[in-house]
C-alpha positions in Angstrom: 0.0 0.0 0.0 0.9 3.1 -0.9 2.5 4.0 2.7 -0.7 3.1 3.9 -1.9 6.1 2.7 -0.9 7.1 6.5 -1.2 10.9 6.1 -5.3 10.6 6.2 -4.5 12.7 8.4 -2.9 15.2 5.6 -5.8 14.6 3.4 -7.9 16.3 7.1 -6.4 19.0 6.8 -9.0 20.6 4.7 -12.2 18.9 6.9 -14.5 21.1 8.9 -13.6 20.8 12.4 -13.0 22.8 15.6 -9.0 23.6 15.7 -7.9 22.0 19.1 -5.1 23.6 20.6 -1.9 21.7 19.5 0.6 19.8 21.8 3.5 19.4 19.8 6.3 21.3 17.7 6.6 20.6 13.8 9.5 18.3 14.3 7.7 15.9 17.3 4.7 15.7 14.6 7.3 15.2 11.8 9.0 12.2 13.6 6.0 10.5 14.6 4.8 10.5 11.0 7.9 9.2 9.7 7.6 6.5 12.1 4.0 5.9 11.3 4.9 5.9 7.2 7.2 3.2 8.0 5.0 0.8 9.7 3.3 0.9 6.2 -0.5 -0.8 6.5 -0.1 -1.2 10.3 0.2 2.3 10.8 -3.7 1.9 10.6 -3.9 0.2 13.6 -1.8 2.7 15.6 -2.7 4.0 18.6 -0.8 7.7 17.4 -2.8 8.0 14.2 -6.0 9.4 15.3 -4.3 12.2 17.6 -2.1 12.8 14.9 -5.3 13.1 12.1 -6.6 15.5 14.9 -4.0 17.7 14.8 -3.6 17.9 11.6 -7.1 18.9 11.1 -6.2 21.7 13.7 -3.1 23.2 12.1 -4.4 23.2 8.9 -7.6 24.8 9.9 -6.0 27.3 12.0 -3.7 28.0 8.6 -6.6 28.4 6.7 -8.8 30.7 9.5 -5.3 33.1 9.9 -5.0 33.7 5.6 -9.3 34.0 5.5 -8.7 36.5 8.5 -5.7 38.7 6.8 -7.5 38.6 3.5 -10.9 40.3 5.8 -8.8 42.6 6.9 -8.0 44.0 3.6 -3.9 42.5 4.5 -2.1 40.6 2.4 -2.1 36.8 3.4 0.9 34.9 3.4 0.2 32.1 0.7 -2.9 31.9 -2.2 -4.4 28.9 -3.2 -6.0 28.8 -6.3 -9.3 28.6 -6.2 -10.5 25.0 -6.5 -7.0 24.0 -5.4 -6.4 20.7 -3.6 -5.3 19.5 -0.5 -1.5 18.7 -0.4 -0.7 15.1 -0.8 1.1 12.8 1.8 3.9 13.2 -0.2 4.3 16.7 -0.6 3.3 17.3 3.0 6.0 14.8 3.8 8.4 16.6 1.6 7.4 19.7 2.8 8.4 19.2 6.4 11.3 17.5 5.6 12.4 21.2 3.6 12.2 23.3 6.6 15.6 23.0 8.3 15.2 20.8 11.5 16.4 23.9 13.7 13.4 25.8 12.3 11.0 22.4 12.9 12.0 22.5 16.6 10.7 25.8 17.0 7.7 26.4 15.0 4.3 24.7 15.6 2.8 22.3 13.2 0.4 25.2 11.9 3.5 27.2 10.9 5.2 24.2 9.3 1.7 23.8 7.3 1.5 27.7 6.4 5.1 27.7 5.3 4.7 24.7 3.1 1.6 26.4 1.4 3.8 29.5 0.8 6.0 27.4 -1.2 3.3 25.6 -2.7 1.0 29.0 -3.8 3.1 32.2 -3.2 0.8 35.4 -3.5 1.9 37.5 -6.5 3.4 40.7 -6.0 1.3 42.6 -8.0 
């Protein structure tokens, strides 16, 4: 399987849910996925994956809530999806995280790692 398809819980990012206040840093929720991708189908039966879906669901919506709120305010939001765009894949979330230098994983919070991946991903132009 394809990795077990174990970032579900990247594909949740985009699912309507109250954001939960988060408990770890980028690089503790980078680690445990990386040691849920390698358990392959068995990550499914991991006790980590739900809280791990949960919090993804709660970084990416408080992403999303922080760019709707600058663009309300008339400010310039940090990244911008197209519209219609897609969720990022386990793959490119994966890749993602791995890009931002583990001294910078340490100290951000798993809705900063998930905001600066979408910067990458849809920079707002300059115009």
């Amino acid at each position: 399987m394809h990795h077990a398809r174990l970032l579900i819980l990247v594909a949740a990012l985009g699912f309507p849910e109250v954001a939960n206040a988060q408990s770890m840093n980028a690089q503790e929720f980078f680690k445990r996925a990386q040691t849920l991708k390698a358990k392959g189908a068995m990550a499914l039966l991991s006790r980590d994956l739900k809280p791990m879906i949960k919090e993804a669901r709660s970084a990416g919506l408080k992403a999303r809530a922080t760019r709707l709120a600058a663009v309300a305010a008339g400010h310039s939001p940090r990244y911008c999806p197209p519209r219609g765009s897609k969720r990022l894949g386990n793959e490119e979330f994966m890749e993602g995280m791995e890009a931002i230098p583990l001294a910078e994983r340490i100290e951000i919070d798993l809705t900063e790692a998930i905001t600066r991946i979408l910067v990458r991903k849809y920079p707002c132009s300059k115009n």
